[in-house]
C-alpha positions as CSV (number, residue, x, y, z in Angstrom):
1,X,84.6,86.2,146.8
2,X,83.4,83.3,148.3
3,X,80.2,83.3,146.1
4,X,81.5,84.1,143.4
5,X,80.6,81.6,140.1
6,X,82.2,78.7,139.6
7,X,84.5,78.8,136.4
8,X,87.2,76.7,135.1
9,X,90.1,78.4,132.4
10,X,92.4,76.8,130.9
11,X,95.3,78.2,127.9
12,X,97.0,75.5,125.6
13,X,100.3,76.4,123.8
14,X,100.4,73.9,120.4
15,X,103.5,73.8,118.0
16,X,102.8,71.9,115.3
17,X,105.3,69.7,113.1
18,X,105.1,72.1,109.9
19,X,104.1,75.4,109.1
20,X,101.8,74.4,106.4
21,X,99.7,73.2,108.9
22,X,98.1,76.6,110.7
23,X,95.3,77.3,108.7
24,X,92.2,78.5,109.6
25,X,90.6,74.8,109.2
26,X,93.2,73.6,111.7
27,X,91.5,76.3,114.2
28,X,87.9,75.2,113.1
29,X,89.2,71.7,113.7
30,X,90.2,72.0,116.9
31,X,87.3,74.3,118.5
32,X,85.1,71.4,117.1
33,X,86.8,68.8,119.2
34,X,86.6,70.9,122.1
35,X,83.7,71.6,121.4
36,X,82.2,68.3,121.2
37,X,83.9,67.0,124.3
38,X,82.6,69.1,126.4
39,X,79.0,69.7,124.7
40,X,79.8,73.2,124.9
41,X,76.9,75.7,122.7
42,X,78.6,78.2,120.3
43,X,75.8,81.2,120.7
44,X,78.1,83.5,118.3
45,X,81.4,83.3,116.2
46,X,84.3,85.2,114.4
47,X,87.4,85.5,113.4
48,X,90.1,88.1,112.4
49,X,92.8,88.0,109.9
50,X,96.3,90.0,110.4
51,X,98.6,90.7,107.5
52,X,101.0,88.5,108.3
53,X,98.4,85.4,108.1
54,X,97.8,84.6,111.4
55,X,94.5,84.7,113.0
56,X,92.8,85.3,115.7
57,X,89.0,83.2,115.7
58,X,86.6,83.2,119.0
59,X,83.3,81.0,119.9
60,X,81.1,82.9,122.4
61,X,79.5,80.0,124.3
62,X,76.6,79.8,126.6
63,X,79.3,79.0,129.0
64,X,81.8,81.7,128.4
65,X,83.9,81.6,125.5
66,X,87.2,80.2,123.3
67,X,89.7,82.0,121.5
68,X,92.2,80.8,119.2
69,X,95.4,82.8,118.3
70,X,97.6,81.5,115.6
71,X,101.6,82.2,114.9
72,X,101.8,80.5,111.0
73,X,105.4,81.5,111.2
74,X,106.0,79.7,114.5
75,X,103.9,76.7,113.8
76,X,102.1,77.6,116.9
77,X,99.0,78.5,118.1
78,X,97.3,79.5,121.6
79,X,93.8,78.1,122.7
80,X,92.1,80.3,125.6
81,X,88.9,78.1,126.8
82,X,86.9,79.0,129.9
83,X,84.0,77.5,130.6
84,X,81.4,78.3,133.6
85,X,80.0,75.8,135.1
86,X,79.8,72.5,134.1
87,X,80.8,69.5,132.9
88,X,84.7,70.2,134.9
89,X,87.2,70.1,132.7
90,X,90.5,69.2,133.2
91,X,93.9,70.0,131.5
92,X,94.4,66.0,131.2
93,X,91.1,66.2,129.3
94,X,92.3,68.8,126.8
95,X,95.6,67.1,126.2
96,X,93.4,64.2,125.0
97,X,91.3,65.9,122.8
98,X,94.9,67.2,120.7
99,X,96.0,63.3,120.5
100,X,94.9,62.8,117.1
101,X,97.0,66.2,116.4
102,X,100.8,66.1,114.1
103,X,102.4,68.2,117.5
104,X,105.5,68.9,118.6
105,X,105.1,70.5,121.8
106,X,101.9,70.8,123.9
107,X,101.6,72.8,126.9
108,X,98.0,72.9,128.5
109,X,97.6,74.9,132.1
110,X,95.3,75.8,134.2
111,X,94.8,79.0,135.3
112,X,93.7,79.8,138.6
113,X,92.8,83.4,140.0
């Protein structure tokens, strides 16, 4: 394993203030600050929408992908980024990009496997 690729994946847990909040512009919003931060390159894109509102959205990039799940009823939603390659990309760097964000929690972790 030794030669296997470099990658880098991180998972952020956001609650927001209200519930009002999650919509699908909020998850648009949010991909394009990551997005931009990283110069990342959206080669494909969709979404799907549950009965219960929330909804699920991904960004296949050149350098892997991001997924965003959201929980309206929580105020809540999960962002999966992992990147291969570079630039590196840090959790302090995500937090940063979510400063301009109305949150209540943030959790943003590394995962490493």
């Amino acid at each position: 394993m030794n030669n296997f690729p470099f990658f880098q994946h991180h998972v952020a847990k956001l609650v927001f203030l209200k519930k009002e909040d999650i919509t699908e512009n909020l998850a648009d919003g949010i991909a394009d600050l990551l997005i931009g931060a990283f110069s990342l390159k959206v080669v494909s894109q969709g979404k799907y929408q549950f009965t219960n509102n929330g909804l699920t959205k991904f960004w296949i990039l050149s350098q892997s992908h991001l997924v965003i799940h959201s929980w309206p009823e929580d105020s809540a939603l999960h962002v999966d980024l992992m990147t291969c390659g570079l630039p590196v990309v840090t959790a302090k760097m995500i937090t940063k990009c979510f400063s301009s964000l109305s949150l209540k929690e943030i959790f943003v972790t590394r995962l490493k496997y």
